[in-house]
Backbone bond lengths (Angstrom), bond angles and torsions (degrees), N, CA, C in turn:
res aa  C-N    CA-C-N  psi(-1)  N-CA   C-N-CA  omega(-1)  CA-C   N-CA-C  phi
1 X - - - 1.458 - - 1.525 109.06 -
2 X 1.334 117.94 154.87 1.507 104.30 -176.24 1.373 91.02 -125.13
3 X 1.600 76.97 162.14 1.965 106.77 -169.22 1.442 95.14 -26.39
4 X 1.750 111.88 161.21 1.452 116.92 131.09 1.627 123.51 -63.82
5 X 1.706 100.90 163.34 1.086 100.82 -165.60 1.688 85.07 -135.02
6 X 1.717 112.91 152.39 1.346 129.03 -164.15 1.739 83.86 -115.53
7 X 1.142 134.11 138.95 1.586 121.92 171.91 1.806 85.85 -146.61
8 X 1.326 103.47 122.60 1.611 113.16 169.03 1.923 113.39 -84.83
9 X 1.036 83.94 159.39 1.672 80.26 -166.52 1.505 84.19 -123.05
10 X 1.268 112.31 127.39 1.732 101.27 164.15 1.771 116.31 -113.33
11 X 1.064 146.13 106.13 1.377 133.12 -135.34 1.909 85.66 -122.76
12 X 1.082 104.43 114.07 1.534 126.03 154.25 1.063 138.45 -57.92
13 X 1.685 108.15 34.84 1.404 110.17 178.48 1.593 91.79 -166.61
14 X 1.494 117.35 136.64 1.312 149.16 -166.18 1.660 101.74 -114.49
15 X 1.245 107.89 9.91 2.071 91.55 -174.31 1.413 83.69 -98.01
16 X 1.525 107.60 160.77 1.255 144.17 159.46 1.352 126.72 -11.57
17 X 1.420 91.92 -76.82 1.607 114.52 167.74 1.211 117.31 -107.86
18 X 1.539 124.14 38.50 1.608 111.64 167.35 1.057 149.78 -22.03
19 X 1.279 142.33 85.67 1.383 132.34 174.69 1.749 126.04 -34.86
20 X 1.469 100.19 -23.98 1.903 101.41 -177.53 1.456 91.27 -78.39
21 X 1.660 123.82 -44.51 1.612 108.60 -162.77 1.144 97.47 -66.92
22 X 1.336 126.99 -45.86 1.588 124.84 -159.25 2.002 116.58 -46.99
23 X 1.640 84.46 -34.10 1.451 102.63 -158.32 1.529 97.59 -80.35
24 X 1.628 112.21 -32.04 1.482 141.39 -171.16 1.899 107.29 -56.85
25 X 1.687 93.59 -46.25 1.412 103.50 -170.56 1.642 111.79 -90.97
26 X 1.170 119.47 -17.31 1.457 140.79 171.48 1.795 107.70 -60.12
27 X 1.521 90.54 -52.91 1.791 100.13 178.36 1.774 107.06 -69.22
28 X 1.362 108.73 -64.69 1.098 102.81 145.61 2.003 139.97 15.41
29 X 1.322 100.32 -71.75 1.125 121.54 173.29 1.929 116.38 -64.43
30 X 1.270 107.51 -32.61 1.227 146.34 -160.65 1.518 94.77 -52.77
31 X 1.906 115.10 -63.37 1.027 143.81 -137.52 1.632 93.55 -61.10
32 X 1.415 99.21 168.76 1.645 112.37 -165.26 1.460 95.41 -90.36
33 X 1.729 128.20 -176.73 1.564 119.15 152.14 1.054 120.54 -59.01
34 X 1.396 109.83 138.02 1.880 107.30 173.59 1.252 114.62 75.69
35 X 1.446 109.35 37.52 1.515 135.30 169.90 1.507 127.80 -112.29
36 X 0.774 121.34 51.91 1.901 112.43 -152.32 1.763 93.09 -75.02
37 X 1.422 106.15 149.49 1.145 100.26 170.71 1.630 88.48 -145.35
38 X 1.910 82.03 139.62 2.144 95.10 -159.29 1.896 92.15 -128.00
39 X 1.293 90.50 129.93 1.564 104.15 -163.85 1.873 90.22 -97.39
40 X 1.271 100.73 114.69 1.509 124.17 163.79 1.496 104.73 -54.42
41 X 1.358 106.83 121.49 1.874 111.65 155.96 1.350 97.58 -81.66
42 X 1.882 104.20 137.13 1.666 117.16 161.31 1.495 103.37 -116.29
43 X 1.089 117.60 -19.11 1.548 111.86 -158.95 1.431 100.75 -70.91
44 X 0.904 141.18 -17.97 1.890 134.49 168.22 1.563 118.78 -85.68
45 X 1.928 105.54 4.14 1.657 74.29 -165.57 1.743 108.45 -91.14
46 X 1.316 124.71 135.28 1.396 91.60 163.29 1.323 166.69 -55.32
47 X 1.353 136.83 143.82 1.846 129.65 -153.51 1.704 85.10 -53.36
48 X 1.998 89.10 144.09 1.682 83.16 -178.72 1.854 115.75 -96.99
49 X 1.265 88.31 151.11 1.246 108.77 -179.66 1.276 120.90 -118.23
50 X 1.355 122.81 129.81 1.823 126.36 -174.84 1.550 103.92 -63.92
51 X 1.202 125.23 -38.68 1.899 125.84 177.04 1.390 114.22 -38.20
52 X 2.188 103.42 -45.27 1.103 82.40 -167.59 1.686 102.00 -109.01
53 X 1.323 132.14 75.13 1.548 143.20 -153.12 1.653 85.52 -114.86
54 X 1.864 127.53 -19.52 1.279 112.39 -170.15 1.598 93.23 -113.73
55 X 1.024 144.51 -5.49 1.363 137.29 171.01 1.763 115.37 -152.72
56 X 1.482 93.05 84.74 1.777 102.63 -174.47 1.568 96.32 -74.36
57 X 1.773 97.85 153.96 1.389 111.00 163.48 1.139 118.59 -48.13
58 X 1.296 111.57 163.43 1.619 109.96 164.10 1.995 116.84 -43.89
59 X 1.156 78.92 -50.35 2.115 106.49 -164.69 2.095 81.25 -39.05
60 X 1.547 104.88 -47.98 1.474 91.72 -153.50 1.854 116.37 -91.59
61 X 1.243 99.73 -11.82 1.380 135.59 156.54 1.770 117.64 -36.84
62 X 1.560 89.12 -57.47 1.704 109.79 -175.88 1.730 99.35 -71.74
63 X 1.568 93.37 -48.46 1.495 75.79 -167.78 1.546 124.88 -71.91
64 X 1.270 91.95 -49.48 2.058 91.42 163.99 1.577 119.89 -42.97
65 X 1.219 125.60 -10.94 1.329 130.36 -178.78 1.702 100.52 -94.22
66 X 1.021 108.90 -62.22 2.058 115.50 169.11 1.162 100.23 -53.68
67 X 1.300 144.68 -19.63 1.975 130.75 -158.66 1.891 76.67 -97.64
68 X 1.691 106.74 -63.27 1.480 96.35 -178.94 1.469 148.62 -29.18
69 X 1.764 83.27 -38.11 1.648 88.84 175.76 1.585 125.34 -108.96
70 X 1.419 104.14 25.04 1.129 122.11 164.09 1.638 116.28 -63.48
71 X 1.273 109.94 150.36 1.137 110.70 158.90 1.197 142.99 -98.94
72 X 1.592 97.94 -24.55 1.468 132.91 155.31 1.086 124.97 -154.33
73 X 2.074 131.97 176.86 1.641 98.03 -159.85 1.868 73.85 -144.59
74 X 0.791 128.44 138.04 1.454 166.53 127.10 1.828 125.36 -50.26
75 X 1.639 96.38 79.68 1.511 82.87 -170.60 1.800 99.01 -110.91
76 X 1.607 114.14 130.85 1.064 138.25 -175.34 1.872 117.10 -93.40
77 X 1.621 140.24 93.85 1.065 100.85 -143.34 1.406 83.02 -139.12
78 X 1.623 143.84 175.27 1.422 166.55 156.32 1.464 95.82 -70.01
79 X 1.375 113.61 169.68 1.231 112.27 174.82 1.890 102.89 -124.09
80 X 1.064 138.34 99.35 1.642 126.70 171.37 1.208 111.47 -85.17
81 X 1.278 117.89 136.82 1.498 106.38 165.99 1.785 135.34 77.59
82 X 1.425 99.75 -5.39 1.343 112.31 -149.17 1.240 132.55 86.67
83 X 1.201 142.63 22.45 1.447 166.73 -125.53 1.377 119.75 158.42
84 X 1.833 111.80 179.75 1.050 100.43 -156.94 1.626 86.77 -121.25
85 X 0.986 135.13 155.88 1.655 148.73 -164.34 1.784 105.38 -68.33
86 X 1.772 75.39 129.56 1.946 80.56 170.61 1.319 149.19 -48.94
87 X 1.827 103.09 -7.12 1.418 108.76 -166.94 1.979 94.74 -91.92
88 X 1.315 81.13 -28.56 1.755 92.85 -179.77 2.055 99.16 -56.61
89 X 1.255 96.07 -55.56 1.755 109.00 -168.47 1.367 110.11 -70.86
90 X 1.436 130.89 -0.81 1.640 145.52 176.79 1.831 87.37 -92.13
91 X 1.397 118.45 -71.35 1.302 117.37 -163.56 1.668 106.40 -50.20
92 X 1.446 108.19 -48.04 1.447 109.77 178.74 1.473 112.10 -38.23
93 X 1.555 117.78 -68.58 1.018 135.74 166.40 1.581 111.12 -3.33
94 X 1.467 99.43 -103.35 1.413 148.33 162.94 1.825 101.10 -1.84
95 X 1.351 92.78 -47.65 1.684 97.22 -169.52 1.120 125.69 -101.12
96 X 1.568 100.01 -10.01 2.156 124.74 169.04 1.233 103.40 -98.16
97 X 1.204 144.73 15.72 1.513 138.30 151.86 1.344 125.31 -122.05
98 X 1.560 111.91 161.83 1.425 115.96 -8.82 1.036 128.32 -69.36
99 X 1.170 133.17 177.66 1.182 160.83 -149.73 2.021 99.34 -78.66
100 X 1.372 108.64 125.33 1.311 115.91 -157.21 1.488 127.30 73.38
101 X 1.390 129.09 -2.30 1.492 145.20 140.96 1.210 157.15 -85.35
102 X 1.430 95.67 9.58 1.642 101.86 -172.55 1.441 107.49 -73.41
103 X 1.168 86.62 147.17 1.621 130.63 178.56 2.105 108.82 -48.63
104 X 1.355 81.68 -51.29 1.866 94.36 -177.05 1.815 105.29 -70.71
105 X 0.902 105.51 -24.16 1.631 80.37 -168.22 1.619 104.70 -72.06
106 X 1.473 72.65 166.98 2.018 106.10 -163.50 1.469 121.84 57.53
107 X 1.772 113.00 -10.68 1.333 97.69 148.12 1.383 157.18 -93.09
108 X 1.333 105.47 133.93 1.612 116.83 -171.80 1.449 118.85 -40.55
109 X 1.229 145.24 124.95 1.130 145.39 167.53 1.560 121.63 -152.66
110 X 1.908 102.40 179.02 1.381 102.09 -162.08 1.332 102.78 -142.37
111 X 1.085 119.57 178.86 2.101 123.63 -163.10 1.695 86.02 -135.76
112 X 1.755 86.94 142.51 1.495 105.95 162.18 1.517 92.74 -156.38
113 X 1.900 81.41 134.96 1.899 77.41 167.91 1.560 101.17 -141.35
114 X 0.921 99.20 155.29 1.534 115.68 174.59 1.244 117.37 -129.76
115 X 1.788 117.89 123.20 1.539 120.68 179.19 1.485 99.57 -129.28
116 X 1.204 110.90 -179.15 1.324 138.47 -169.99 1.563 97.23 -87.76
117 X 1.193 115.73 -62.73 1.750 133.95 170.04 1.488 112.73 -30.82
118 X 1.021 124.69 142.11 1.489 133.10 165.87 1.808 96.94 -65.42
119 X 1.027 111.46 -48.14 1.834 83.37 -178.30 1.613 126.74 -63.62
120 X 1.495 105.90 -10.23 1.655 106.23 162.01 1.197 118.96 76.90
121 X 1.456 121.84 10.97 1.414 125.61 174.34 1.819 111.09 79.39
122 X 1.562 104.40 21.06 1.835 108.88 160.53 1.401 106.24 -29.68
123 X 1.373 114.16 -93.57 1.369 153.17 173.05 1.828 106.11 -13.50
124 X 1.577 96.09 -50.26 1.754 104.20 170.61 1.303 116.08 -50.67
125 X 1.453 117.73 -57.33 1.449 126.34 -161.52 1.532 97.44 -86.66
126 X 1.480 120.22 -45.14 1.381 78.73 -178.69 1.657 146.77 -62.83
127 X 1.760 97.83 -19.54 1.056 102.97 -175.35 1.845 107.63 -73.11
128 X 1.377 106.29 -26.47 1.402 118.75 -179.25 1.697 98.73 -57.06
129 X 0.920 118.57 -62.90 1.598 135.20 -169.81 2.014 100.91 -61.91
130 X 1.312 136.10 -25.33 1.351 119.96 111.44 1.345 160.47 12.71
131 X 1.538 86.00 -86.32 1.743 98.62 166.54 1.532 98.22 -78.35
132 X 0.879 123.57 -57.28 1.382 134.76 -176.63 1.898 104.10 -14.12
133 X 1.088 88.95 -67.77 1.659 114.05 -165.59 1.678 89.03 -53.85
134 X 1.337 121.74 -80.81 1.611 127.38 -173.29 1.652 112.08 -25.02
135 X 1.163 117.28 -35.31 1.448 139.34 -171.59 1.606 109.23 -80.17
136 X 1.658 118.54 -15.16 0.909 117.05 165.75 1.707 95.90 88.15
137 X 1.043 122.85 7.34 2.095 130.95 -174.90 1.963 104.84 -77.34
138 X 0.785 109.48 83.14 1.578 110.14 178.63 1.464 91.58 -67.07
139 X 1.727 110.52 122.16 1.152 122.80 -154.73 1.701 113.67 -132.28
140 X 1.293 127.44 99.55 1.803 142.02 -147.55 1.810 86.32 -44.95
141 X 1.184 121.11 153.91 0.871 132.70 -179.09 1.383 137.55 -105.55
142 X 1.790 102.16 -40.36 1.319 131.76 172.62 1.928 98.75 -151.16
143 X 1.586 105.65 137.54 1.785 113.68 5.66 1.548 108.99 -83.94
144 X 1.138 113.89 146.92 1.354 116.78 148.82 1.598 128.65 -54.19
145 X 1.312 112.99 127.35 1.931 106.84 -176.72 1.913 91.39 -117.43
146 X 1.101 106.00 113.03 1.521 121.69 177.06 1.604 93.20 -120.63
147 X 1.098 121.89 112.14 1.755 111.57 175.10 1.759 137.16 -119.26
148 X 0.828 136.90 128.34 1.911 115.60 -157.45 1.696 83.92 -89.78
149 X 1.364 132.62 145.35 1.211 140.15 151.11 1.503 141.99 -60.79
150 X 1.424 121.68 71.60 1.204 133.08 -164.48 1.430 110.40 -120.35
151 X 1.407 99.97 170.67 2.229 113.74 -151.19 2.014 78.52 -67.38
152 X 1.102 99.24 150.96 1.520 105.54 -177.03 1.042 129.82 71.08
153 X 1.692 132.65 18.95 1.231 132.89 175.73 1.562 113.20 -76.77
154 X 1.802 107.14 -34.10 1.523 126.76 -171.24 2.028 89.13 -142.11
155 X 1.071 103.09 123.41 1.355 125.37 -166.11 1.969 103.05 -88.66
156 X 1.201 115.07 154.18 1.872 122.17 -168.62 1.924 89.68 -53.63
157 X 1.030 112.51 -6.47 1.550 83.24 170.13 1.311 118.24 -146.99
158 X 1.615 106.55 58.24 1.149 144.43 -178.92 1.602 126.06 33.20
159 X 1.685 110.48 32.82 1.174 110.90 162.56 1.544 121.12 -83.06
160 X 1.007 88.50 175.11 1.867 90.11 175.88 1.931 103.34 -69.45
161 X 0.947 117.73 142.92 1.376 137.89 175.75 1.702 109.79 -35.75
162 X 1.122 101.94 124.00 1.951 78.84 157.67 1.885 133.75 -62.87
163 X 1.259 115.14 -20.09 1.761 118.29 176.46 1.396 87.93 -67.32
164 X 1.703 146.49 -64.60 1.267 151.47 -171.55 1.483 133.12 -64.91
165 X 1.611 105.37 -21.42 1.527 107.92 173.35 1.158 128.92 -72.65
166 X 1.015 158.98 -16.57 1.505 167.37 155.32 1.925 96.41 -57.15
167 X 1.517 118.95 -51.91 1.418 110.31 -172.92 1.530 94.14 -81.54
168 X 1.307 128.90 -36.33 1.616 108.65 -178.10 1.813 127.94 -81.38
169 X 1.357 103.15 -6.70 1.705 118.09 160.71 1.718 111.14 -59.20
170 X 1.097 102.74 -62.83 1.505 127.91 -175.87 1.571 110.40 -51.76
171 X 1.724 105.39 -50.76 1.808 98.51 162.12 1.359 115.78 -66.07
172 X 1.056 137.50 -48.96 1.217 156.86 171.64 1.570 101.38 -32.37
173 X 1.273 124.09 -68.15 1.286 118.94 -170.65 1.495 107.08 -93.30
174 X 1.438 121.00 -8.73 1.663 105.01 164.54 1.840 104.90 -87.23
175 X 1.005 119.39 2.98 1.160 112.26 177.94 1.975 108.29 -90.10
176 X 0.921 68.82 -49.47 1.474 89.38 161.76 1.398 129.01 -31.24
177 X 1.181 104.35 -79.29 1.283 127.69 155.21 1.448 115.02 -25.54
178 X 1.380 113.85 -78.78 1.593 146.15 165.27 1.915 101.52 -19.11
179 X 1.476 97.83 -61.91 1.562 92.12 -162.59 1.709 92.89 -84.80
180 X 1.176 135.47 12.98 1.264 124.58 169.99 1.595 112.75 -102.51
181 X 1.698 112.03 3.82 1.537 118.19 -161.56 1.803 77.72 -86.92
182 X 1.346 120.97 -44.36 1.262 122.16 -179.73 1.426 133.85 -85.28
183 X 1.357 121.52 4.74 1.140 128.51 173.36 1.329 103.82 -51.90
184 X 1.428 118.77 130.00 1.756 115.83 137.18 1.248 163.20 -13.04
């Protein structure tokens, strides 16, 4: 049997009823035995600031401690603007400083975005997959999950859809896979 695996989920969206968490916790479900997948809070941390790079809040404390003991990180995100949302780009922040300490490097990870838009949050991940790289995040490549948000993507009892399950198993377990090529 192989190790457990710790996989952080960082989900790029703070509304209510999110469509990325929804879709986030659906995949979620997905995972093999001995998969945990642990959804990072961002919405408390504060906007980052270099002052406080020698004594972070608690909020940012917690999270650099959860990014640490990840094994791999799973970031799920909206697309604004052509990009991927600031609360997402605060946590990034937050967990890559200071400067020569971040939290993300050497872990393996993967992008999912989900928009409302027919372009599906392209534009999000790539720029995400970007930072990604600078951070030192060796980041799965294919398949790619870019998704438009429509009735049946995540079904009344919050699995992934039937038109989508067969392609969201398959990320799921090549990701999988992926963050176990780098395990320890």
């Amino acid at each position: 049997m192989s190790s457990p695996l710790n996989i952080a989920v960082v989900v790029g969206s703070i509304r209510k009823d999110s469509y990325n968490r929804r879709f986030a916790e659906a995949l979620a479900k997905l995972a093999p035995e001995g998969v945990k997948f642990n959804f990072l809070r961002i919405d408390d941390l504060p906007h980052y600031d270099q002052d406080d790079d020698g004594d972070n809040a608690p909020e940012v404390r917690r999270l650099k401690a959860e990014v640490e003991a990840a094994d791999g990180v799973l970031f799920v995100t909206p697309e604004y603007n052509r990009s991927y949302s600031g609360v997402l780009k605060n946590a990034i922040d937050q967990a890559s400083r200071p400067y020569g300490q971040a939290k993300w490097k050497g872990k393996p990870a993967a992008i999912v975005t989900v928009s409302y838009g027919p372009l599906s949050g392209a534009m999000a991940a790539q720029h995400l997959r970007n930072v990604l790289a600078v951070l030192d995040m060796p980041t799965l490549n294919q398949p790619e999950m870019y998704l438009q948000w429509k009735d049946g993507l995540v079904d009344e009892q919050g699995n992934v859809g039937p038109a989508s399950k067969d392609f969201a198993q398959n990320f799921v377990d090549t990701f999988v896979a992926w963050v176990r090529r780098f395990k320890h």
